[in-house]
N, C-alpha and C positions, 0 to 999 in steps of 0.2 A: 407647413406654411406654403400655401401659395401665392400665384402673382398679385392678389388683390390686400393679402399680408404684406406682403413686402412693401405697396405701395406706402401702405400705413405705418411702417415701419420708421422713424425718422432715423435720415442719416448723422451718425454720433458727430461729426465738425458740424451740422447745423443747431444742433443743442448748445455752442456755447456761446450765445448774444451774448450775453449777461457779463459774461467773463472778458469777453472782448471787449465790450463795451469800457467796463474798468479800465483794462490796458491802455486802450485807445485814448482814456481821459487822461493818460501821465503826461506832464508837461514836455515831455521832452520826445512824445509820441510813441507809438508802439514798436517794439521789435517781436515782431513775429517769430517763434522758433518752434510752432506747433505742427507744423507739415512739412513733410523732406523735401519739398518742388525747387527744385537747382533755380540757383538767380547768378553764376555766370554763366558768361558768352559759352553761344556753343563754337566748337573747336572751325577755325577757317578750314581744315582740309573736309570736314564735314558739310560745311554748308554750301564747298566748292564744287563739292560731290552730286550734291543736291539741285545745283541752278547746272550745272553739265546733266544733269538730268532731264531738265526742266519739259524740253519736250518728249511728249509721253502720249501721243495721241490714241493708243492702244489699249487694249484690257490686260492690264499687267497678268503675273501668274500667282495664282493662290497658292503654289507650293513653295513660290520664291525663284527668283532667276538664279541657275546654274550657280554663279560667281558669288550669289548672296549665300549657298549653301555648302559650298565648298570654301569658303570667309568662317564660317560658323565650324565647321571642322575641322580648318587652322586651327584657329582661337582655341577651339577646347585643347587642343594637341597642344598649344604654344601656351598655354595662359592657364590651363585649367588641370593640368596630366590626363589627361582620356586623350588618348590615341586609338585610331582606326574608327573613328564616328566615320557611320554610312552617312553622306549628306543625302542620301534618301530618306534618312530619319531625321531631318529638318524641317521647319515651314514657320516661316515670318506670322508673326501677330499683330493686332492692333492697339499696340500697349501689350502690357502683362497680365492687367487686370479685367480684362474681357476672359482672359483665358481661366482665369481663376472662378471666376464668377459664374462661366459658362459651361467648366469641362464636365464636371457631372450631367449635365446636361445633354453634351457632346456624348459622352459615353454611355446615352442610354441609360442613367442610372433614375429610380424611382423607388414606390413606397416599400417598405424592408430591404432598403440596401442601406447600407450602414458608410459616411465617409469623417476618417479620422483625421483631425487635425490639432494642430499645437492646443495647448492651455492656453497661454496666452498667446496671442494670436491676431493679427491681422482681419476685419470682422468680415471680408468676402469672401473666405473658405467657409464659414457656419450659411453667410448668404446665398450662395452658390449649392449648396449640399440643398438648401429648404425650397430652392427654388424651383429646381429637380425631380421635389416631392421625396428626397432621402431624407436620412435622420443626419444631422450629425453628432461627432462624439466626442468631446474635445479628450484630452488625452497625452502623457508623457511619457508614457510608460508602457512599453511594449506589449508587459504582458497584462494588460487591462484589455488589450482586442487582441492579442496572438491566440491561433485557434478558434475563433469564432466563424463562422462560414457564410455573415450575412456583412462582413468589410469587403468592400468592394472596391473603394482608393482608400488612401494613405498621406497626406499630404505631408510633408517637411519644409521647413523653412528654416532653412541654415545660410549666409546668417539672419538672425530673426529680427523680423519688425514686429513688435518694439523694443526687443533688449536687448538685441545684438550679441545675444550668444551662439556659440560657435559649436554643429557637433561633429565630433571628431568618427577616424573611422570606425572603429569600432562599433560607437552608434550607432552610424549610416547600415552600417554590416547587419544587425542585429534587427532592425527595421525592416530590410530588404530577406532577407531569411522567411523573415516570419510573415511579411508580404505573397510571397512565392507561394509560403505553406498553406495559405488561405486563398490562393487564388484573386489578389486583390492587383490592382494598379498602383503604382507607390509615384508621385510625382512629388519633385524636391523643386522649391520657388528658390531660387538664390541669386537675387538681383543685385546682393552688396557684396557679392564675391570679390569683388575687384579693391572693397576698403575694409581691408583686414589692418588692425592696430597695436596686435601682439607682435614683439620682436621674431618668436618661433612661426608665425604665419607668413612670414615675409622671405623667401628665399635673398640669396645674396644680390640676385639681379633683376630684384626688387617685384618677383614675379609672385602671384596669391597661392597660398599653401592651404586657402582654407579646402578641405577636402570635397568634391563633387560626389554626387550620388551616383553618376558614369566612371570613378573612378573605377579600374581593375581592381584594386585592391578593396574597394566598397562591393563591387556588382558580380567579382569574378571574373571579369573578364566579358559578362555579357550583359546586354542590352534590354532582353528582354521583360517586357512588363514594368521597363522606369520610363520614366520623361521627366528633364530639366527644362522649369522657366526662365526662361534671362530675358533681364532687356537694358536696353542701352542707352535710358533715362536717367543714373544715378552716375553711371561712369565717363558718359559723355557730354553729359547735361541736353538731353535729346526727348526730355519730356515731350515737349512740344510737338515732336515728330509723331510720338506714339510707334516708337521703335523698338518691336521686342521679338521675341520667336520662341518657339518649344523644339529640344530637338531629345532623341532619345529612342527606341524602339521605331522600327520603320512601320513594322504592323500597325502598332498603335496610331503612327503618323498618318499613315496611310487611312486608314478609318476616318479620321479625325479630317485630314483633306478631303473625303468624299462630301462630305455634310458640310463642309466651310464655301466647297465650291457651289453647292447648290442655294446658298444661303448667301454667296456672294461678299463674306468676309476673306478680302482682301486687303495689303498692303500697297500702296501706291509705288508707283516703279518708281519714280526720284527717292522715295523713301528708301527703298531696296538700295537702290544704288548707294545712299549716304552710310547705312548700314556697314556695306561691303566695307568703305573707305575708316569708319569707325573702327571697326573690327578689327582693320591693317594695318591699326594706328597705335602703337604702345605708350607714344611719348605724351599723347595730350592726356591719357588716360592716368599717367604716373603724374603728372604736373598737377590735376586736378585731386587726387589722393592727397598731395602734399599742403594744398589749398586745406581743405577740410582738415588735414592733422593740426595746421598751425590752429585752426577756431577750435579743433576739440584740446587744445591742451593751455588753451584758456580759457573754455569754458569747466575744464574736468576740475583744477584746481580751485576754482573759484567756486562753485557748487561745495565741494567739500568745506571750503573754508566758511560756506554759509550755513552748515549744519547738516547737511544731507551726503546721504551715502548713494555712492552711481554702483549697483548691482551689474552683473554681467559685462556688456558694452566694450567689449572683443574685436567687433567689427562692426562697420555698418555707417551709416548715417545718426546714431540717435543717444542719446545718454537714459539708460533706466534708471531712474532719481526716485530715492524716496528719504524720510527723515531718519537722520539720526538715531532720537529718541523721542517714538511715540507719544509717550510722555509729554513733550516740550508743547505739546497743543493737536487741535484736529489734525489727522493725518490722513482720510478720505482723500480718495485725488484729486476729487471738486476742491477740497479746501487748499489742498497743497498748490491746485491752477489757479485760484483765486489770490494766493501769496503771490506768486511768480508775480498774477496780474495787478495787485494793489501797486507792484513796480513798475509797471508799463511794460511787463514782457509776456507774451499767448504762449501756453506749452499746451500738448494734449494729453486729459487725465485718462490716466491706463487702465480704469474701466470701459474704456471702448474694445479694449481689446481683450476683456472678458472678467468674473467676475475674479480671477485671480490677481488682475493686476490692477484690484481697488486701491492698493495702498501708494501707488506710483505716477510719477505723470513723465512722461514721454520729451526728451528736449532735444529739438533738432540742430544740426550742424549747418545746416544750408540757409543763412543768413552774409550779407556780405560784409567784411572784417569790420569795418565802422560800426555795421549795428551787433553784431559778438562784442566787440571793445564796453560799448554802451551797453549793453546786456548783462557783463562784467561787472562793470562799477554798478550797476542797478542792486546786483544779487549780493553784492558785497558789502555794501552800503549797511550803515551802522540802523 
């Protein structure tokens, strides 16, 4: 697939008029819960961060200011267990999803290069591989590409959008192994690290236990040949900013910066700077966690009590919802977003994110508590 594929490609959220449209007609108007895009305030020390910024009459730096990269290897050391990140193995992004989209690309990769990603899935890693001119391969299972010599990346996405399952290290372990042995790039997207929901994910002082792909106990102790995507859209509500970074392997970083500088993808210094203050910031980052548990534990109960089962959804922003029993009627995921929306509520059906997850539609947490409340009695409703 090339660029002129792609174009023609339509994007899966604009295939659902139809469905919207339903929603939009309920009397009591739509409650949107089909896309994660945060609708609280972003945090004051962030946005303080950001107007103390403000003048910037300069060409910022595409590797990230000093402060921005030495912030990012705190965090990982304070928030994440990887201790001794080089912040030479850093560099701010523009969003997360440039990088997803674009790093096959970045890396040089094309036709007989092979890049693996989830089953279900997220659909700008299969976008990003074809745009490339690679194949991609979706994939769960290690040893469906361990040993093959034309895998070239690896993608992980822990925790995952859209089901919000978690993988543990072993996993990570077992991916990275066999990554190495084929000589491939293994890079792990893990942007919902910070809203883990299991009790055993949450250390005592309320810090994420979900495991990184930098962990020593995941990587060995080395760096080489990973890269982690985060960004600071979900935990800070800093979509807006388009506030993210890759950090992981300095080599790899390094490469990656020479072509971003000539190509002129950069992050804005105020953005940097807001970054820095996000990053130093625990408490608005816990407060927002606790936001979202209160809507998913009215929405978790409530879904079940309407007949459907939340598969996975461990962590993250989203609930993996499908029916009960098959049986009880259509259970396609157009049919199940079509229910949702005969109530007046948008979800996204989980064949967007691939043909595995026909049977599911995607329900998000990022609604504000009045439309979750009304979402509730919708789904409940006799």
């Amino acid at each position: 697939m090339g660029l002129a594929d792609l174009r023609a490609l339509p994007y899966p959220w604009d295939t659902l008029g139809d469905v919207r449209a339903t929603a939009a007609a309920h009397p009591g108007g739509m409650v949107d819960l089909s896309v994660g895009t945060p609708v609280d305030p972003t945090p004051p020390v962030v946005r303080d961060a950001l107007a103390g910024a403000a003048d910037a009459p300069g060409y910022p730096l595409t590797h990230g200011t000093a402060a921005l990269r030495e912030a990012v290897a705190g965090w990982f050391a304070r928030r994440r267990g990887v201790p001794g990140l080089d912040p030479a193995g850093v560099m701010p992004t523009i969003g997360s999803k440039e990088l997803v989209g674009l790093l096959p690309s970045l890396l040089r990769l094309g036709p007989g290069d092979v890049v693996v990603h989830p089953e279900i899935a997220y659909p700008t890693y299969d976008v990003g591989a074809r745009l490339a001119g690679a194949t991609p391969l979706p994939a769960d299972d290690v040893a469906a590409w361990a040993g093959r010599d034309d895998v070239r990346l690896v993608w992980v996405n822990s925790p995952s959008n859209p089901t919000g399952a978690v993988a543990d290290v072993e996993r990570l372990a077992a991916v990275v192994a066999a990554a190495r042995a084929a000589g491939a790039v293994v890079v792990s997207d893990e942007c919902y690290a910070e809203l883990p929901w299991e009790p055993q994910q949450v250390a005592a002082d309320g810090t994420s236990r979900v495991p990184s792909l930098l962990d020593p106990r995941v990587c060995g102790g080395s760096h080489d040949g990973l890269l982690v995507a985060y960004s600071l859209s979900k935990q800070s509500n800093l979509a807006g900013y388009r506030a993210a970074f890759v950090a992981g392997d300095p080599a790899l970083v390094g490469d990656l910066l020479a072509t971003r500088k000539h190509l002129g993808m950069i992050v804005p210094a105020p953005v940097q700077a807001a970054m820095v203050a996000g990053l130093g910031d625990d408490a608005h980052v816990m407060a927002q966690r606790e936001r979202y548990r209160r809507r998913r534990d009215l929405l978790l109960p409530a879904l079940r009590e309407a007949g459907f089962v939340v598969d996975h959804s461990q962590a993250g922003l989203y609930l993996w919802v499908r029916r009960v029993d098959d049986s009880a009627g259509p259970a396609g995921s157009r049919d199940l977003a079509r229910w949702f929306a005969e109530r007046g509520v948008l979800v996204g059906p989980g064949e967007f994110y691939g043909g595995a997850g026909a049977r599911h539609v995607r329900v998000a947490l990022t609604a504000t508590d009045d439309d979750v409340s009304s979402a509730v009695a919708r789904i409940t409703s006799p």
